[in-house]
C-alpha positions as CSV (number, residue, x, y, z in Angstrom):
1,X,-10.3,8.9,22.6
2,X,-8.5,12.0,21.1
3,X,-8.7,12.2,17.1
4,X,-5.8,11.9,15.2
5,X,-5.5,12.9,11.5
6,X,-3.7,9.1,10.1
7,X,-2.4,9.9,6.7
8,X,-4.2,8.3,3.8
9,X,-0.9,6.6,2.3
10,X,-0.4,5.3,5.8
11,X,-3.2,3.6,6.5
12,X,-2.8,2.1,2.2
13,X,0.3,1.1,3.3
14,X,-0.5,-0.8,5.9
15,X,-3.8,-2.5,4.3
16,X,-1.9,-3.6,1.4
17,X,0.3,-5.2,4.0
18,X,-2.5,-7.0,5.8
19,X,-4.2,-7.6,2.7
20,X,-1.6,-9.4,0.8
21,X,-0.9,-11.7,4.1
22,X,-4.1,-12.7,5.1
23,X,-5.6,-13.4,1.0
24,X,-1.7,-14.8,0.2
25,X,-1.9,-13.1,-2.6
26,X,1.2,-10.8,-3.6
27,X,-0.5,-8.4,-6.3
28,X,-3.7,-7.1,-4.2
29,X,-3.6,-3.5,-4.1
30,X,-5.6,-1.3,-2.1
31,X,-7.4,1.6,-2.5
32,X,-10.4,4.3,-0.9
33,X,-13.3,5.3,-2.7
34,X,-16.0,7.9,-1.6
35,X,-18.2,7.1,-4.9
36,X,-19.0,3.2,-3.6
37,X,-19.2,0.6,-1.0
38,X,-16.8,-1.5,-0.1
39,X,-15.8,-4.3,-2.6
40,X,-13.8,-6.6,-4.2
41,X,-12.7,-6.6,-8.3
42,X,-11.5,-10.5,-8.5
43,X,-10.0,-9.8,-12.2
44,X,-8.5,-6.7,-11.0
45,X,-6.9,-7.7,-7.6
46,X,-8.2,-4.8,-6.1
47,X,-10.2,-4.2,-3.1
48,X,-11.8,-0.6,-2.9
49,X,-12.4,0.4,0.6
50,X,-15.2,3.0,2.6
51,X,-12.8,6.0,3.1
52,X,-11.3,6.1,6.9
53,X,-12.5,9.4,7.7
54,X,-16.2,8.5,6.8
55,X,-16.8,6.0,9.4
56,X,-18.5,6.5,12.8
57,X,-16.7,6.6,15.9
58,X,-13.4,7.7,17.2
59,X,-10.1,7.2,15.1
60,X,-9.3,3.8,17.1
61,X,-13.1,2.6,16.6
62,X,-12.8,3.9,13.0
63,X,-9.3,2.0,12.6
64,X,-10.8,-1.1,14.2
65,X,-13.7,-1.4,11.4
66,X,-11.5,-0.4,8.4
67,X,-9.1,-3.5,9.6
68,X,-12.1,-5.2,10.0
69,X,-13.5,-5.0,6.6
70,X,-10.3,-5.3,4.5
71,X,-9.9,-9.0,6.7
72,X,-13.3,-9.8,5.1
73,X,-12.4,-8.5,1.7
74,X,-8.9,-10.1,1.8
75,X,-11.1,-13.9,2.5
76,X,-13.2,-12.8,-0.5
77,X,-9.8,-12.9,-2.1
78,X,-8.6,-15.7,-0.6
79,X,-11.7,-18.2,-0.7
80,X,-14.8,-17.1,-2.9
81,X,-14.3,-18.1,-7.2
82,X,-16.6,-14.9,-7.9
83,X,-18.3,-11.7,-6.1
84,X,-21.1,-10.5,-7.8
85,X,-22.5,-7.1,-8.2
86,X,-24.3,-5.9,-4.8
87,X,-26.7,-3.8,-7.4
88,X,-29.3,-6.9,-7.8
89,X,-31.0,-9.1,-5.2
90,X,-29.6,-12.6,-7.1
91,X,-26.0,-10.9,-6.5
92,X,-26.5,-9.5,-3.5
93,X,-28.0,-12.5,-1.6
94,X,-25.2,-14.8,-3.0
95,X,-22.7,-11.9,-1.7
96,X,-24.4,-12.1,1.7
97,X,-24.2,-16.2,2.3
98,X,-20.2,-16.0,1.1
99,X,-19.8,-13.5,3.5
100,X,-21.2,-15.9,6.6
101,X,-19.2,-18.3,4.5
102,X,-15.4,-16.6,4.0
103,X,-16.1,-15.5,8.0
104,X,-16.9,-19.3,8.9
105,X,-13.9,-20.5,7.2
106,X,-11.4,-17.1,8.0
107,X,-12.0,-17.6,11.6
108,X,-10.2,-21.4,11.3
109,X,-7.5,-19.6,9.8
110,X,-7.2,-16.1,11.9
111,X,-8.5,-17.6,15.3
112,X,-7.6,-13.7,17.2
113,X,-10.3,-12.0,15.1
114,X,-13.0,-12.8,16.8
115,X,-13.5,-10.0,19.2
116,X,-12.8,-8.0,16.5
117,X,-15.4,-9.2,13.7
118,X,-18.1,-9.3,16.8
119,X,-17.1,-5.6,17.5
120,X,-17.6,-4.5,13.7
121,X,-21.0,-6.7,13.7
122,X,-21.6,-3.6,16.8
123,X,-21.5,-0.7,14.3
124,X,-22.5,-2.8,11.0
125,X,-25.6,-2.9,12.5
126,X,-25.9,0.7,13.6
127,X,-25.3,1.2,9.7
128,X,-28.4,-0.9,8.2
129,X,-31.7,1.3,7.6
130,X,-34.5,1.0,9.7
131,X,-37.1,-1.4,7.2
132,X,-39.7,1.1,7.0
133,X,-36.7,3.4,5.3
134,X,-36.7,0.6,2.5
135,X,-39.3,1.1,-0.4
136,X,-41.0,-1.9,-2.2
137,X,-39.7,-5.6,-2.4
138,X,-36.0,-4.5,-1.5
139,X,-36.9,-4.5,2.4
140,X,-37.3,-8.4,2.0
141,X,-33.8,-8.6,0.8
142,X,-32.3,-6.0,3.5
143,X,-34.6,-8.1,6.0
144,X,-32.9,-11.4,4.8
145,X,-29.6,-9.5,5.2
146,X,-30.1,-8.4,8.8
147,X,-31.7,-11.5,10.1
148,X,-29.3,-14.0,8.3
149,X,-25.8,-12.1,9.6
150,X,-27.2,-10.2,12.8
151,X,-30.3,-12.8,14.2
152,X,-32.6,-9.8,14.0
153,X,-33.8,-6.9,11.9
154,X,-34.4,-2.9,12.3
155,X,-37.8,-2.0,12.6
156,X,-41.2,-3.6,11.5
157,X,-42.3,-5.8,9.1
158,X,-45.5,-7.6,8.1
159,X,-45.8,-10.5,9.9
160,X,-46.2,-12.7,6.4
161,X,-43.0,-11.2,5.8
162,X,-41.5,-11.9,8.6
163,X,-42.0,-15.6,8.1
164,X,-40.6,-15.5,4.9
165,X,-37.5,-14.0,5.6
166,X,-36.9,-16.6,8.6
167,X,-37.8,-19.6,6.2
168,X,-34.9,-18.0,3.6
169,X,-32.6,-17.5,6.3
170,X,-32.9,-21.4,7.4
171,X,-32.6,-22.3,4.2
172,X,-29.5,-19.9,3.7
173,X,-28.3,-21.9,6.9
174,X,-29.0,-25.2,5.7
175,X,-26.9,-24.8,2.2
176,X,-24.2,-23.0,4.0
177,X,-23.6,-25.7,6.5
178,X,-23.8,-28.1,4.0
179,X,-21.3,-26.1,1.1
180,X,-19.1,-26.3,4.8
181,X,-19.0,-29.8,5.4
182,X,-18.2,-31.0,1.9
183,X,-15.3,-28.5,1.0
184,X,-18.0,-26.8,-1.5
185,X,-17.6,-23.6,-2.8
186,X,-19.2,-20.4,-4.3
187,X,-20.5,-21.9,-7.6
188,X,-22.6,-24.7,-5.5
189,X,-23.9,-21.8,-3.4
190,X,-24.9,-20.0,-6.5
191,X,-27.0,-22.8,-8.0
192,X,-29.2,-22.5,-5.0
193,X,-29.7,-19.0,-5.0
194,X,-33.1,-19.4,-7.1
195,X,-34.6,-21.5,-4.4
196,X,-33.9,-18.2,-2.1
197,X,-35.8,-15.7,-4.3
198,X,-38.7,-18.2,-4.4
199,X,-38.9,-18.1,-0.9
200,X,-38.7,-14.1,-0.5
201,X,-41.2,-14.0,-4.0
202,X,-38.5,-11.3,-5.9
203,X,-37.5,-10.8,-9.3
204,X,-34.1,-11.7,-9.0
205,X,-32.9,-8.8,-11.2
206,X,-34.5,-6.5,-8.6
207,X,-32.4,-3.3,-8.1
208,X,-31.0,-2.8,-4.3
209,X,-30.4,0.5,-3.0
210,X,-26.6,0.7,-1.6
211,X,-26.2,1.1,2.4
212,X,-23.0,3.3,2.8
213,X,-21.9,4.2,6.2
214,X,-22.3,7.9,5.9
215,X,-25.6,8.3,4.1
216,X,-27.4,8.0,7.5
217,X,-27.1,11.4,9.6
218,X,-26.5,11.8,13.1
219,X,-24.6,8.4,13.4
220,X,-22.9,8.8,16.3
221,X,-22.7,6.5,18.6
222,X,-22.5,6.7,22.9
223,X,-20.7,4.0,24.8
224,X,-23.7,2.2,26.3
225,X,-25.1,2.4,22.6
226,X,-22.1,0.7,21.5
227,X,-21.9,-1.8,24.3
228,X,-25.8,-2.5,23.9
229,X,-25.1,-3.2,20.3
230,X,-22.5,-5.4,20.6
231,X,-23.8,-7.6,23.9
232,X,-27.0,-7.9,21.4
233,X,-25.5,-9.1,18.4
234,X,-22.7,-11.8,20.0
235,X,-25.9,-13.1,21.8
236,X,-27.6,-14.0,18.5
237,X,-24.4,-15.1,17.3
238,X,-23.6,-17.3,20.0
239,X,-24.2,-20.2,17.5
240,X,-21.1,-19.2,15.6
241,X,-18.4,-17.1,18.0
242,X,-19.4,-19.0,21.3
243,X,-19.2,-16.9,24.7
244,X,-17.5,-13.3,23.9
245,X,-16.0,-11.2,26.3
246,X,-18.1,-8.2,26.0
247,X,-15.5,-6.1,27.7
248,X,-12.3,-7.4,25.9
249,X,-14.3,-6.7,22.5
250,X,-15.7,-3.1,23.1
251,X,-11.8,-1.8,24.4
252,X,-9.9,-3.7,21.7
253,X,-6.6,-3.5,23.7
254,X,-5.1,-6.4,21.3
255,X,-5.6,-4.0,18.6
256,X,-4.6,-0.8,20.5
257,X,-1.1,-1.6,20.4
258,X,-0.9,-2.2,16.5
259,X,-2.4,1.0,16.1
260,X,-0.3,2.9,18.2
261,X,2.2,1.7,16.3
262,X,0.7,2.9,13.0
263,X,0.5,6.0,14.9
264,X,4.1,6.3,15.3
265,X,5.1,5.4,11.6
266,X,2.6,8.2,10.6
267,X,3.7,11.0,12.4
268,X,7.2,10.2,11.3
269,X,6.0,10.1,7.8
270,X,4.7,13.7,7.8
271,X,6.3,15.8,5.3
272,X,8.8,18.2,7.0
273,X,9.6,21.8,6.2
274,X,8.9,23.3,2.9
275,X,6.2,22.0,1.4
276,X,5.8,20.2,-1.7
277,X,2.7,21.7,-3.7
278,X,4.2,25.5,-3.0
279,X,7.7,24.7,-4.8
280,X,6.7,23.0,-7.4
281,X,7.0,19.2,-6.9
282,X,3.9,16.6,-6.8
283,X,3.3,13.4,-5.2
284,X,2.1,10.6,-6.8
285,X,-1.6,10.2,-5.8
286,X,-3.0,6.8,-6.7
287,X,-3.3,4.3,-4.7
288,X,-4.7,1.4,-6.9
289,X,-1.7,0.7,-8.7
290,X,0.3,-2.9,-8.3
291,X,3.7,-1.9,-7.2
292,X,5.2,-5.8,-7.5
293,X,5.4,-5.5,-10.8
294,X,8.7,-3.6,-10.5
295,X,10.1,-5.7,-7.6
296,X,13.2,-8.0,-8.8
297,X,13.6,-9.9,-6.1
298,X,16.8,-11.7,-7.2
299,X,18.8,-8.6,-7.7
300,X,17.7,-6.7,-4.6
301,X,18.9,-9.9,-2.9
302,X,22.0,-10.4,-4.8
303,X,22.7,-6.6,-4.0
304,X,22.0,-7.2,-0.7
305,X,24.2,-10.0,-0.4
306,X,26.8,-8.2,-2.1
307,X,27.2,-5.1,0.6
308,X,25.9,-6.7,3.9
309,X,29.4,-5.6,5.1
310,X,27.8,-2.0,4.8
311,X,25.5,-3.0,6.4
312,X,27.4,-4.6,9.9
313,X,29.5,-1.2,9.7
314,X,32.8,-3.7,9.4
315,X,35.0,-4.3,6.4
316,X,37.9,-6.7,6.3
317,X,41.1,-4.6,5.2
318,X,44.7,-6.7,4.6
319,X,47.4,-3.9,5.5
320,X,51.3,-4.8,6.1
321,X,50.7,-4.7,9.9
322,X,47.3,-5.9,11.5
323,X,45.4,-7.6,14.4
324,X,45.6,-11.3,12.4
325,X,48.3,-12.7,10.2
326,X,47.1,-14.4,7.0
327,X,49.0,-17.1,5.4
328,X,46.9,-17.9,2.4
329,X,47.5,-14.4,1.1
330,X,51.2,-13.6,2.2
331,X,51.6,-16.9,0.3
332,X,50.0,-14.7,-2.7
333,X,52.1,-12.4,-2.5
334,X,49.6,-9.6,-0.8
335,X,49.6,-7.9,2.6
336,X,49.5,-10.6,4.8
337,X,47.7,-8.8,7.8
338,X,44.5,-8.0,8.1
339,X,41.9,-6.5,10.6
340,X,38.4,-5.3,10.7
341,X,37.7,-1.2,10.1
342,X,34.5,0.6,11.0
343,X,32.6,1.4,7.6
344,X,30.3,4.6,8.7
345,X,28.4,6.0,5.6
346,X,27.0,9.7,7.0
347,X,26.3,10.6,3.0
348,X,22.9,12.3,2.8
349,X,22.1,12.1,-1.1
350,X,19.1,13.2,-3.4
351,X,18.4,11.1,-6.4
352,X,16.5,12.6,-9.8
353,X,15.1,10.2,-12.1
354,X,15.0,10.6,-15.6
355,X,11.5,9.6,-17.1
356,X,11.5,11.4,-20.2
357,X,9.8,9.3,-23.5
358,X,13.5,7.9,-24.6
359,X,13.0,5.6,-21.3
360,X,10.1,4.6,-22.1
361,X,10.8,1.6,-24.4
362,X,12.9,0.0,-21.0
363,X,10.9,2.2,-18.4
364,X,9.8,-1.4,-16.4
365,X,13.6,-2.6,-16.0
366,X,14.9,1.4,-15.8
367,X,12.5,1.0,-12.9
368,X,13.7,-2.1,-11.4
369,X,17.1,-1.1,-11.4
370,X,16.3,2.1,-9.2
371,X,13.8,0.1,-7.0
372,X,16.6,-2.2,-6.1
373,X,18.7,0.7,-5.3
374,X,16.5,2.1,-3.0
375,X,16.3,-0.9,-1.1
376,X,19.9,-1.2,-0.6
377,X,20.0,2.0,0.3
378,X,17.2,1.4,3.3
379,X,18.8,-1.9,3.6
380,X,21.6,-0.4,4.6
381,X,20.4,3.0,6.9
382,X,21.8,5.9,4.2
383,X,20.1,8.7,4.4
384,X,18.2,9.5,0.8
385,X,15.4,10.9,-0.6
386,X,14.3,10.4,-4.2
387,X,12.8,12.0,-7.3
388,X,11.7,12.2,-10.5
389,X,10.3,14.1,-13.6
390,X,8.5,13.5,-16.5
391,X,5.6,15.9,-18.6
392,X,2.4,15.8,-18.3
393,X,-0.5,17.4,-20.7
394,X,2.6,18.7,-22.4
395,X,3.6,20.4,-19.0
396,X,6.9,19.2,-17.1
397,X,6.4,17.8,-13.5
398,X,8.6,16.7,-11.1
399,X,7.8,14.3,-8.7
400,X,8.5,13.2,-4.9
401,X,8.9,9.7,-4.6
402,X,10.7,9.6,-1.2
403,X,11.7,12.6,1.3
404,X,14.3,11.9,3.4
405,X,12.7,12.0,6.6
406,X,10.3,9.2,5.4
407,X,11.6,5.1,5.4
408,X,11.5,3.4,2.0
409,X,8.2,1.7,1.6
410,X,5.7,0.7,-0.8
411,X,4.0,3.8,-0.8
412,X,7.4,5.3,-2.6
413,X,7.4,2.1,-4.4
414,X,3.5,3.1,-5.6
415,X,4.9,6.4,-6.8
416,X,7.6,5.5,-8.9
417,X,5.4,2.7,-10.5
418,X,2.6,5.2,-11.5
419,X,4.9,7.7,-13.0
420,X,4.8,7.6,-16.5
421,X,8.2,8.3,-18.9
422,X,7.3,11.3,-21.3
423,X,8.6,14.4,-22.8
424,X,12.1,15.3,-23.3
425,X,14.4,16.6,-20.6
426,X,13.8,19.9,-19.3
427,X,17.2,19.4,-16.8
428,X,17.3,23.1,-16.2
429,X,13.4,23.7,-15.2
430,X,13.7,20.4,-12.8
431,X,16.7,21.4,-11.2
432,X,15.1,24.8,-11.0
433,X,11.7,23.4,-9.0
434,X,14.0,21.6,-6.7
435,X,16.4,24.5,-5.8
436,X,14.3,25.3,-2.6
437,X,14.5,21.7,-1.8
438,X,18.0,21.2,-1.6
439,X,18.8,24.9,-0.3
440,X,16.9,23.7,2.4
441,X,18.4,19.9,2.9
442,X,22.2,20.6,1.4
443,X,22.2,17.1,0.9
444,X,26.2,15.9,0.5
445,X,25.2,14.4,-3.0
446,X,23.0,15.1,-5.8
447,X,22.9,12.1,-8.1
448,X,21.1,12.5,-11.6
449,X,20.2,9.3,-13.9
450,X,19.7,10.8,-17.3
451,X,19.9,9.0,-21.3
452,X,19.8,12.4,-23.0
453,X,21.4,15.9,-23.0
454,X,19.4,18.5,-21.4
455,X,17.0,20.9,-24.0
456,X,19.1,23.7,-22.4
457,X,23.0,23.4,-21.5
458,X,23.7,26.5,-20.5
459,X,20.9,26.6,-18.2
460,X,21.5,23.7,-16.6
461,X,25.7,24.7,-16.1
462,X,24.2,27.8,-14.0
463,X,22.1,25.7,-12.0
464,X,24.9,23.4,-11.4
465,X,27.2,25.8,-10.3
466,X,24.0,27.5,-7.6
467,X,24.5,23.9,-6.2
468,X,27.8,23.3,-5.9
469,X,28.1,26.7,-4.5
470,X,25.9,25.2,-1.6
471,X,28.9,22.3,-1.3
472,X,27.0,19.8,-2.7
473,X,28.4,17.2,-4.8
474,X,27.1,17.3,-8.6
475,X,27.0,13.5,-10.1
476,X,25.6,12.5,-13.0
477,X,24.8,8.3,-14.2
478,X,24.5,8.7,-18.5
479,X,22.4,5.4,-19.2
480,X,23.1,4.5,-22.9
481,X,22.1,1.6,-25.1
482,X,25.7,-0.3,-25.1
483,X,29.1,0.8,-24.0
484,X,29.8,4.0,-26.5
485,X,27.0,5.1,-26.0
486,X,26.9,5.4,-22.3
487,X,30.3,6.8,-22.8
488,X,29.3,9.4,-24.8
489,X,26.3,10.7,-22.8
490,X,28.6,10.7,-20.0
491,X,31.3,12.9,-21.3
492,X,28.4,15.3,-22.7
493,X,27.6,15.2,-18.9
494,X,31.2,16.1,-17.5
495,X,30.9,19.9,-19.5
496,X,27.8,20.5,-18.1
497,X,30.1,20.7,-15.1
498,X,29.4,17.8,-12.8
499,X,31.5,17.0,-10.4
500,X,31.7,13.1,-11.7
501,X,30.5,11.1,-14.3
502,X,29.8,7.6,-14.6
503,X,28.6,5.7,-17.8
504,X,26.1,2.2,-17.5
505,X,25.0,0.3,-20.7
506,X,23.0,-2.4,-18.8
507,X,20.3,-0.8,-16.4
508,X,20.9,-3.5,-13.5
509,X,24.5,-2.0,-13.1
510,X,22.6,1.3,-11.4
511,X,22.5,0.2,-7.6
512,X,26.1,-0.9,-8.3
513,X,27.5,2.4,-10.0
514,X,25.5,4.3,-7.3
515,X,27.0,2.5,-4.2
516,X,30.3,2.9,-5.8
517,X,29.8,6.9,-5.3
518,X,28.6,6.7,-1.6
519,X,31.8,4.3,-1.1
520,X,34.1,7.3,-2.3
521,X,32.4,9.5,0.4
């Protein structure tokens, strides 16, 4: 299959999706780590994934096996009370009977993943060391691993050895299918780990060396390889899974579609144009970071609510002559006709957020109030891109939270969330890094939420007039503690020489006061 490069906030966005479904947990967030192995922090919500790009195979066979593994980490979520550390036999032993028991138990739940767990057992196994490759007392517990999830193990081992490791693994069994059929749970399977290590004859703090996907060289795999894998370990499996359709598990053509899709979404999502690092502007990077915390659900519905007649394209108008005559309102004494008008909203409009250190007492609600209003916006198909500056190690940046040529998302919704408020506000420098920006969009209106007067007026007057010179519309949102306040910062605003000025006290008012612009359009 031919590669394709899949963007790294693509295929975050995406797993934070599945993740969050399948574990029915709402705060998981995802992230890739070249440093470790795949895990899950429990106290963190976080599961930290084997980077894309490091696995073996094509891009689908790689897609296939990340899915894979965040479904296994997203039962971890869902069904274990603990995950120990992989670093000791006691933990890692414990880690690999909850694995065979989250699977057991995930399969009841998400009965299509079968073909696809069976396929990842296929290159899981490529992945394990050879035994004679594992030094001292640890090849017992890599033994126990192989034999206990795949039926067999890679390479030889002393024939004392091999006995042991059976007799652990039928034990393993036995406690497992027990913890299954009285609804028991992690902690019970931990109390029975000691018996294990007695079997095997370890210390139980015994140090085991990690198995990462890309340590081994010269992975790669042929088709018959693949296939021979794959027939092998459904075979010993058989127990578990049943009768697999070889063929139907080794093309994945279920799965194909999904990630054609994904395909799609990420070549839409490719930055277009100028690019971002050579004018100036950053992207958030990180990945780990909880973006729910600046969802308000209530008012992105209410908001919703409020301007789904945006969102049909029809408003109803009362006029003096119409297509319906009203008798409730000529009784009122208003127009008594009315009749449905198109509502087309072409605007194209670039929003720059504030996130100097005067926000930063109210950054979480200043940041729930502009979340909102982004999802109206996508809600209702207007074209907008967003962004932001702050300083950093006393330098100013200014950030791109959403082009306009991407959809609204939780990646954007990662970026604003990790974007700290700091420093004062350098209007003139920001305004300056994005001149090349909105040269090269002419957007029809540049918004900017500010609670402060620039550092440089006169600076930022030029810069206003280099825009409005382009015909673009100059607005500017003064957020101020109560009333006069607001008031004030807005009419400090209007001799900058913006085009309009509008004043908000209460930070939820933003997606309102902001609509109310695009209406005038």
């Amino acid at each position: 299959m031919q590669s394709l490069q899949i963007r790294n906030d693509s295929l975050v966005e995406i797993a934070t999706f599945l993740a969050r479904r399948w574990s029915e947990k709402e705060n998981i967030t995802v992230e890739f780590s070249d440093k470790s192995e795949t895990k899950t922090l429990l106290r963190e919500s976080r599961i930290i994934l084997v980077p894309f790009e490091k696995l073996s195979g094509d891009d689908f066979q790689r897609y296939r096996q990340f899915r894979t593994a965040l479904w296994y980490e997203s039962m971890r979520v869902k069904l274990c009370k603990k995950i120990l550390s992989n670093d000791h036999a006691f933990g890692f032993i414990l880690n690999t009977i909850e694995t065979r028991r989250i699977e057991l138990l995930g399969r009841k739940i998400w009965k299509g993943m079968d073909e696809e767990l069976i396929f990842n057992y296929a290159f899981m196994w490529n992945y394990r060391p050879m035994l004679n490759t594992v030094y001292g007392k640890a090849r017992m517990v890599e033994a126990l691993y192989q034999y206990f999830l795949f039926g067999d193990v890679k390479g030889e081992i002393q024939p004392s050895h091999l006995e042991r490791i059976k007799k652990a693994s039928s034990f393993a069994s036995e406690i497992l299918q027990y913890a299954m059929k009285n609804d028991l749970d992690t902690n019970w399977l931990e109390t029975k780990i000691p018996e294990i290590i007695k079997i095997l004859d370890i210390d139980s703090l015994m140090t085991i060396p990690v198995a990462l996907p890309w340590i081994k060289p010269g992975m790669a795999l042929t088709e018959e390889e693949l296939l021979k894998a794959l027939i092998k370990v459904s075979k010993n499996r058989e127990s578990d899974f049943g009768k697999i359709d070889h063929e139907a598990a080794f093309r994945g053509k279920n799965i194909f579609e999904e990630y054609k899709v994904l395909l799609e979404e990420n070549k839409k999502n490719q930055n277009k144009g100028l690019g971002t690092e050579t004018i100036g502007v950053k992207i958030p990077s990180q990945t780990n970071v909880d973006e729910t915390t600046i969802y308000d659900l209530d008012l992105i519905n209410n908001l919703k609510i409020r301007f789904k007649d945006w969102k049909s394209g029809w408003k109803e108008q009362h006029l003096k002559a119409g297509d319906e005559f009203d008798e409730e309102t000529y009784i009122e004494g208003h127009e008594p006709f009315f009749t449905d008008q198109k509502k087309i909203i072409k605007t194209k409009i670039v929003i720059l957020l504030d996130h100097s250190s005067s926000i930063s007492s109210q950054q979480l609600e200043y940041k729930k109030a502009t979340l909102a209003l982004c999802e109206v916006l996508s809600y209702l198909k207007i074209n907008f891109s967003v962004y932001a500056f702050s300083t950093v190690d006393k330098a100013v940046m200014c950030w791109l939270v959403k082009p306009d040529n991407m959809k609204w998302n939780n990646i954007c919704a990662k970026r604003l969330t990790q974007i700290i408020a700091n420093g004062g506000t350098p209007l003139a420098e920001v305004y300056d890094k994005m001149y090349s920006v909105l040269q090269s969009k002419r957007p029809n209106v540049f918004l900017t939420l500010t609670d402060g007067e620039p550092s440089d007026p006169n600076a930022v007057r030029s810069m206003i007039k280099s825009f409005k010179s382009m015909g673009i519309k100059m607005v500017a949102l003064g957020l101020g503690p109560n009333t006069v306040g607001a008031t004030i910062i807005a009419s400090n605003l209007k001799r900058l020489g913006y085009e309009r000025t509008l004043a908000v006290s209460r930070l939820n008012d933003i997606p309102n006061r902001v609509l109310s612009v695009l209406q005038e359009q």
